[in-house]
C-alpha angles and dihedrals in degrees: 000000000000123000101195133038085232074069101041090047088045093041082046092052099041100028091230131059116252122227130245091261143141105042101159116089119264118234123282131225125171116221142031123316118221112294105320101088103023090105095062110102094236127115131208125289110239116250092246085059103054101079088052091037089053094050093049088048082051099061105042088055093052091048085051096041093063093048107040130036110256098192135082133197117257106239086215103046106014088231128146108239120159115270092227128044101158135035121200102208130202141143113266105231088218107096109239083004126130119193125186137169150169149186151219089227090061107045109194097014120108118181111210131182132179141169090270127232096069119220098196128358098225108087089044088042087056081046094053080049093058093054100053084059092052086059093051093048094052082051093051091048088052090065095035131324122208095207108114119238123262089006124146129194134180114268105212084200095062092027090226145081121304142176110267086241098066089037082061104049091044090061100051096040080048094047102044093043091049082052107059091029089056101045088044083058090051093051094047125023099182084082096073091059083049096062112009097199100051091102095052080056092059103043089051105050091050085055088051094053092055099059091047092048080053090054091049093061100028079057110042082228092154138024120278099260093047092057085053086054087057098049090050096054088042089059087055091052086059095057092061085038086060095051101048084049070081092074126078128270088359088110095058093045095054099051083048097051091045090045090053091034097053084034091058091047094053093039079056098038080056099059106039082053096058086033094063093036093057091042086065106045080060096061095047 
């Protein structure tokens, strides 16, 4: 039985419940590991910062921790083991920006980087959530994924053309990370003058999320009965969405998120439309 709906999005993604697991904090190692995140537009934290940066990191994992279940079910063994072990930290290069990411190559490491120093731990501690989606998922696509072969779908995140399989995995790590974000907001509504812009963030990233369940189904990215396991969470998420439309200015924000986030899809659709038509009259 789940008491939240944090723990009925992530049941509904993973098709079991996590434990509350993993509270010590996974190792830490500054810099870049081997080719998976060298892409990520991060450098490297000084050496003077790391004591201070560690802390911080600390501190975010240990907020999420307590609010979001850091462990996944081996597909061998059944057993619980944490999500994350390692963290590869370094300092995003972007001012007020957080990156993350993870891979199926490296089971268990999440490289994070952040503007260090941190003003508040919530926005870093939805992101160390995400992440420990992103490992569920690689293990449920271990066992079988539903994602169709050779399919591509829109990422309202890149704003381009992806393979089903990343467009996926963006809606459940965005799902489940507006979900407990959101309900922590609703527990708790200091955080919001901790970080005022906390609710545009919201209200973006469920626009956001939208769009991308509409580019599951446009694109026939997943099986039938998976798309029904989005729509589902994404009718939980909805149920957070309608109790932060409480708060004020939520509302707005929303209507304008969904407006830019739906505008951005069809600009693109546009293009890549006139793009591929003329593509082919070329090759007439």
């Amino acid at each position: 039985m789940t008491h939240s709906l944090t723990e009925a999005i992530v049941s509904e993604c993973l098709g079991y419940l996590p434990e509350y697991v993993g509270h010590e904090m996974p190792s830490l190692r500054f810099g870049y590991g081997g080719t998976n995140f060298r892409d990520l537009d991060a450098s490297i934290v000084p050496d003077e910062m790391r004591e201070d940066v560690g802390q911080q990191l600390t501190g975010a994992y240990i907020w999420c921790v307590h609010r979001f279940p850091l462990s996944v079910r081996s597909h061998v063994t059944n057993v619980t083991k944490r999500s994350i072990t390692e963290f590869i930290v370094g300092h995003s290069n972007h001012q007020d920006q957080d990156l993350s990411a993870s891979s199926a190559q490296a089971p268990g490491i999440v490289f994070i980087a952040s503007s260090w120093p941190l003003r508040c731990p919530f926005r870093l501690a939805s992101l160390i959530a995400h992440e420990g989606i992103h490992q569920g998922l690689f293990i449920r696509e271990l066992v079988s994924s539903p994602v169709r072969p050779k399919s591509l779908g829109y990422s309202p995140w890149k704003n381009t053309i992806r393979p089903g399989r990343l467009v996926w995995h963006a809606f459940w790590t965005f799902a489940c990370q507006f979900t407990m974000l959101g309900e922590s907001v609703l527990r708790d509504r200091s955080l919001l003058r901790d970080d005022t812009m906390l609710i545009d963030f919201l209200a973006d990233m469920e626009a956001r999320l939208s769009v991308c369940l509409y580019s599951l189904e446009f694109s026939n990215v997943v099986s039938r009965p998976e798309f029904e396991r989005c729509n589902n969470a994404f009718s939980i998420l909805g149920c957070v969405s309608r109790k932060l439309m409480n708060i004020n200015d939520y509302k707005q924000l929303s209507v304008d998120a969904s407006d830019a986030a739906f505008g951005k899809y069809e600009a693109w659709a546009k293009t890549f439309v006139e793009t591929y038509s003329d593509s082919q009259m070329g090759a007439i």
